[in-house]
N, C-alpha and C positions, 0 to 999 in steps of 0.2 A: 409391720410384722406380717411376712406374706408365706404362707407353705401352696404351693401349686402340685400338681398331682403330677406334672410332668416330674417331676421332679429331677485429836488433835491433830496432822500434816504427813506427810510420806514417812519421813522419819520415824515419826513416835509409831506409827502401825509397822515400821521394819523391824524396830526393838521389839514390839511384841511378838512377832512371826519367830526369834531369838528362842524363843522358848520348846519348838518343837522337837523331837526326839534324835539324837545325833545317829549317824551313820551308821552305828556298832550296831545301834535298835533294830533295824534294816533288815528283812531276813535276808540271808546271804543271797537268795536264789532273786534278791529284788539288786544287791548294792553294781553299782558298774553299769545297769542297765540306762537304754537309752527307748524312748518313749514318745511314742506322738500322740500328740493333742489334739483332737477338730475342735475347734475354739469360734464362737461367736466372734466377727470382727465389731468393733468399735465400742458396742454396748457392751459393759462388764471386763472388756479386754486390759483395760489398764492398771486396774488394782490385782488381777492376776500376776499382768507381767510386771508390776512394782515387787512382788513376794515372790516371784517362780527363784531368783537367786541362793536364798536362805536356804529354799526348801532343795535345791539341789545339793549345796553346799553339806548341809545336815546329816542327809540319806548318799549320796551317790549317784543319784539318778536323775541324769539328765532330759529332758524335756523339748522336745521340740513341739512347735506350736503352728499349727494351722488352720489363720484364724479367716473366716467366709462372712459376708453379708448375711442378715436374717435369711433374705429372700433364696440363697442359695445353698445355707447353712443344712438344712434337711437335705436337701436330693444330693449334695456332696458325700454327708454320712449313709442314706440308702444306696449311693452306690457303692462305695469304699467296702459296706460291710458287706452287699450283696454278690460283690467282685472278690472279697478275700483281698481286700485293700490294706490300706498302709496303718489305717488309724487302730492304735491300740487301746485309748479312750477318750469320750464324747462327752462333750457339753450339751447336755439335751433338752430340747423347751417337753413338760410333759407329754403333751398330747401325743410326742413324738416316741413312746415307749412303747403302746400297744402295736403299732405297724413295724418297727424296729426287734420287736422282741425276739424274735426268731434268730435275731445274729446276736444277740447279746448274751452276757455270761450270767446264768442264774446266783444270785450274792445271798441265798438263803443262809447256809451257812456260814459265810463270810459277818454277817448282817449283828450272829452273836458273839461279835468279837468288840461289838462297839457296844455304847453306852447309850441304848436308844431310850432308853426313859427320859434324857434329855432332849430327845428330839421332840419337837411339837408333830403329834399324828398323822396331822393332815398333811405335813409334810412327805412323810419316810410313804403314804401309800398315794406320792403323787409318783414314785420309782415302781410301780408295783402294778403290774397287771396278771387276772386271773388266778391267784393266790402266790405266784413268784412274785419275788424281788429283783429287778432286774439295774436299778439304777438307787444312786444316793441324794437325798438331797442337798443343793448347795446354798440356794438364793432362794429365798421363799416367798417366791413374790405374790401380790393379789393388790385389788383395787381398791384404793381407799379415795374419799372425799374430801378435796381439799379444798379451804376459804382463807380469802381474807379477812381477819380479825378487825382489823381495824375498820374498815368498812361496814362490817355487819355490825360494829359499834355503834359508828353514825346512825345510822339508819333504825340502830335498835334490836335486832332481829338476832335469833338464835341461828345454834347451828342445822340446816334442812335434815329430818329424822325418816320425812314420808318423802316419794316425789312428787306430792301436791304441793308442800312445803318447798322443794330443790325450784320448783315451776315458780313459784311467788316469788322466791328469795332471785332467780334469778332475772326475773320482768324487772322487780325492784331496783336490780344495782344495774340495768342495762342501761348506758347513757352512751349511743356514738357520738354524738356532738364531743364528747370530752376522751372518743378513744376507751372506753370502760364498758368492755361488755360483762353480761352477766354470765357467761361460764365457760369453757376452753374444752373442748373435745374433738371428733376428725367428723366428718363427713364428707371423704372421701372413697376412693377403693378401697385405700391401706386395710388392713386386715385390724386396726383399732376400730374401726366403724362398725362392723361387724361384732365386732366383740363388747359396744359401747350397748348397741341395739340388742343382741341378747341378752346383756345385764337388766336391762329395764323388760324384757320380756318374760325372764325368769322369776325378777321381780313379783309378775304378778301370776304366775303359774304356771306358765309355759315352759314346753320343753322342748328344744330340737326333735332330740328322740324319744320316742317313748313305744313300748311296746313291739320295736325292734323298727321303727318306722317314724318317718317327717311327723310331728305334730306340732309346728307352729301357727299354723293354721288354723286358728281357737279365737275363742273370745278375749283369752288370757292377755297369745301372744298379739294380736290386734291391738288392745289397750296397750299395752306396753312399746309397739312400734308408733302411735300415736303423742304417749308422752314424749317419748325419743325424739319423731320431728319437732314436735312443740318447741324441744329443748332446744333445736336448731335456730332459731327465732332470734334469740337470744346469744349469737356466740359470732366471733370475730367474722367481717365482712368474706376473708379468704379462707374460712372454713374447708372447702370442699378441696385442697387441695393439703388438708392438713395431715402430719403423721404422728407420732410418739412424741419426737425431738420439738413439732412445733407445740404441742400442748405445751412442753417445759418452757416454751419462750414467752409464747405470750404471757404462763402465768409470771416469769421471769422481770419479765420487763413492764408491770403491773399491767395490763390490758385487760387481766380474767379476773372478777371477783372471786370464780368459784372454778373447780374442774375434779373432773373424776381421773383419777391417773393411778397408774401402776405405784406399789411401794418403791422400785426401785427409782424412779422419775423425780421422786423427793427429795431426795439426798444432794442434787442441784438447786434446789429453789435454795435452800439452807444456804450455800454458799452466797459469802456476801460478794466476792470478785466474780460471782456471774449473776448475783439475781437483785437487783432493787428493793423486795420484798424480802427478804431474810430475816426473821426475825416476828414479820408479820404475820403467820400463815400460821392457821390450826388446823386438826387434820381429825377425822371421823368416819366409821364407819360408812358405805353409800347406803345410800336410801333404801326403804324398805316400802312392798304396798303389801300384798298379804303375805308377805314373807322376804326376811332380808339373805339376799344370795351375792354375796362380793366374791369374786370369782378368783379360782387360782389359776396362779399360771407360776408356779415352782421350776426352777432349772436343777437340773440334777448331772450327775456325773455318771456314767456306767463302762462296762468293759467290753471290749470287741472278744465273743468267744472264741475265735479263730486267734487270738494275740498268743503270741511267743511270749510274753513280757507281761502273765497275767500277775503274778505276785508286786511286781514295780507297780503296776496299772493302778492294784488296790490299796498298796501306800500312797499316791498319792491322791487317791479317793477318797481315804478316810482322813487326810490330811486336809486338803479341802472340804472340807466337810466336818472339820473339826471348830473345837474354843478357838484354837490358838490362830487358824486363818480368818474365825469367824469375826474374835477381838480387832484383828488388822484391818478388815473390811471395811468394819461400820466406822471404824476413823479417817478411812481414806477420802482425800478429797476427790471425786469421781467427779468427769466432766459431764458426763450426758445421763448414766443408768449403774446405779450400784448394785455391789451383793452386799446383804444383810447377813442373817445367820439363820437355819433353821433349827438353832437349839434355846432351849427356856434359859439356861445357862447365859448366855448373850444378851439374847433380847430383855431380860428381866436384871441386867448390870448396871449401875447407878452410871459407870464411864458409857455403855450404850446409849441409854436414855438423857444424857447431856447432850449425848453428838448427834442422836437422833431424835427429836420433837414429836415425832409420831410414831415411837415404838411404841407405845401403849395401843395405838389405833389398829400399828401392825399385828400386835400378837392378837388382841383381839380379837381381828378381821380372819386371821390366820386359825382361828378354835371354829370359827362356823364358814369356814370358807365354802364352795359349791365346786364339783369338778366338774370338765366337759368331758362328753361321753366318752368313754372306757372303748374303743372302738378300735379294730383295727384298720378301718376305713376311713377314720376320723381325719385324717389329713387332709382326703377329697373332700369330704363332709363340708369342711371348713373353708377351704377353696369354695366351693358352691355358695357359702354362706358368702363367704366377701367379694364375689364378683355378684350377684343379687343385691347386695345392701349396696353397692356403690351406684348401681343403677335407681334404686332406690332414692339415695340421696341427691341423685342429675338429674331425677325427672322423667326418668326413663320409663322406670314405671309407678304404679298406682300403690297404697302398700297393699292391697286384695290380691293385686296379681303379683306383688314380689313376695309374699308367704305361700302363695300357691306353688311360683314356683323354686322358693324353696325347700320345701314340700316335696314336689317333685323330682328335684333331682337327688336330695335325698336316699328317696325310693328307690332311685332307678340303679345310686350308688353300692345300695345295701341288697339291690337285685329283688325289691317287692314291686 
């Protein structure tokens, strides 16, 4: 996942999508319209376009969809919106609100038409920068800690609470002689490394930013980059060329006792026609040292305010973002990256919690999740972070001088 500065089966979640509002419901000034999508390619694309039928069928409103790469996914929507482009509305990874805001349609009022008491908080203000509402949420994703059960049987051992505990638990089940490492994460460029290595920095105190400036540069974020490589020690031989899809494999194909991985990542281990381990795996909050920060990373929906087509845009906004898509979701069989639901409603439903084994972990993790900075800069910000951490994890540099200088460009980002 890269932002660069350049920038039960199909069926049973079709019958529940059945249930949304039919066409007459539609305000008029939305029925007959036609609508473009910028759509994440591959990750989340499939249980979209399993449901995009009903939901045109229903309302009137047709859907065109154009779906990009993570890594191209931002600078197609910065420029579309910044050109007075095509796209009437976005699938948007959060971070991507604050620097986007300026072309987006403010959904204040829009906002009290829904039922947000069912939405979980930290959700609905992952759409929201400086007291506007600018986007909805869809998929409410954040990191949780997954294990093999069965293995941490053998061996006796609970599930890791601290990362002194994650560190022991994963030395313990690390055995290459037999192919079994102790735990699945990137240490590569991929923009997961970066984001692997602030969870454990934050962990212990640190903050990218603080005070309008780089502070990782502490004692905090030191410990916390230190447990990080620790944890490197420990993890599949081809690490360093690892991304999202490969955490899902290895834990897939049993190699990982353990991994820290996105909620949506989960929803494949479960299948048993792609994962060997299905069945095996429990899932928990990540680690905590003086404070537990599992981080979010929420996909939201929002409107292009330049759109002709704004009334369509936000039926199917709050359609996505509804029970009735959110019911279809969590059943879908997803190959690589699901959407969930960001409402209590869903995640708290006796059919959720059958299909998914870690929606407890998820709501959970989801009531004290941590945001990253609120920034409009935040896209460079983050850029900096993942080309530093990748050098970081080749050797390239020391981690003294890869917090200095991320630190410093930071600074130089924010203009201090």
């Amino acid at each position: 996942m890269r932002i660069s500065r350049s920038f039960a089966g199909v069926a049973a979640a079709l019958l529940v999508v059945l249930a949304i509002a039919p066409a007459a419901d539609a305000p008029a000034s939305a029925q007959g319209k036609t609508i473009t999508l910028s759509m994440l390619a591959g990750y989340k694309e499939d249980v979209l376009r399993a449901n995009l039928p009903e939901f045109e069928k229903k309302t009137g409103i047709k859907i065109v969809v154009d779906a990009a790469p993570f890594g191209d996914l931002y600078k197609k929507q910065l420029l579309s919106l910044s050109t007075g482009g095509r796209y009437d509305v976005l699938f948007m990874d959060e971070p991507w609100i604050p620097p986007l805001s300026e072309f987006l349609l403010p959904l204040n009022e829009r906002m009290k038409t829904l039922d947000t008491a069912d939405f979980i908080p930290t959700t609905v203000a992952s759409g929201a920068f400086q007291g506007t509402q600018y986007a909805v949420p869809v998929d409410p994703n954040v990191q949780l800690l997954v294990y093999r059960k069965d293995l941490f049987e053998q061996k006796g051992l609970k599930p890791p609470a601290t990362w002194d505990e994650l560190l022991a638990d994963a030395r313990a089940l690390h055995d290459p002689a037999k192919q079994q490492y102790g735990i699945a994460v990137t240490a590569s460029s991929d923009i997961q490394t970066a984001l692997y290595m602030l969870l454990a920095m934050w962990s212990y105190g640190a903050e990218l930013v603080d005070g309008g400036k780089g502070s990782l540069n502490s004692a905090a974020g030191k410990k916390g980059g230190e447990v990080f490589l620790e944890l490197l020690k420990y993890t599949p031989p081809n690490v360093k060329s690892y991304n999202f899809a490969d955490v899902n494999k290895a834990v897939q194909l049993g190699q990982a006792a353990i991994a820290i991985q996105w909620a949506s990542g989960a929803k494949p281990m479960e299948d048993k026609t792609r994962s060997s381990v299905a069945g095996k795996l429990g899932y928990t909050q990540v680690p905590k040292a003086v404070r537990q920060t599992p981080m979010r990373g929420v996909w939201t929906v929002g409107i292009a305010k330049n759109s002709a087509n704004q009334d369509a845009a936000w039926q199917f906004a709050t359609w996505l973002s509804g029970r009735e898509f959110g019911q279809a979701a969590v059943t879908f069989p997803s190959a690589t990256s699901a959407i969930h639901s960001p409402r209590f409603s869903v995640l708290k439903d006796p059919v959720t919690k059958a299909a998914l084994p870690y929606a407890d972990a998820l709501l959970a993790s989801l009531q004290i999740t941590k945001e990253r900075p609120r920034l409009r800069e935040y896209a460079d910000i983050q850029e900096n972070l993942r080309v530093t951490a990748g050098k970081l994890t080749a050797g390239e540099l020391t981690l003294e001088a890869a917090l200095k200088e991320i630190d410093a460009g930071t600074n130089r980002i924010l203009g201090k």
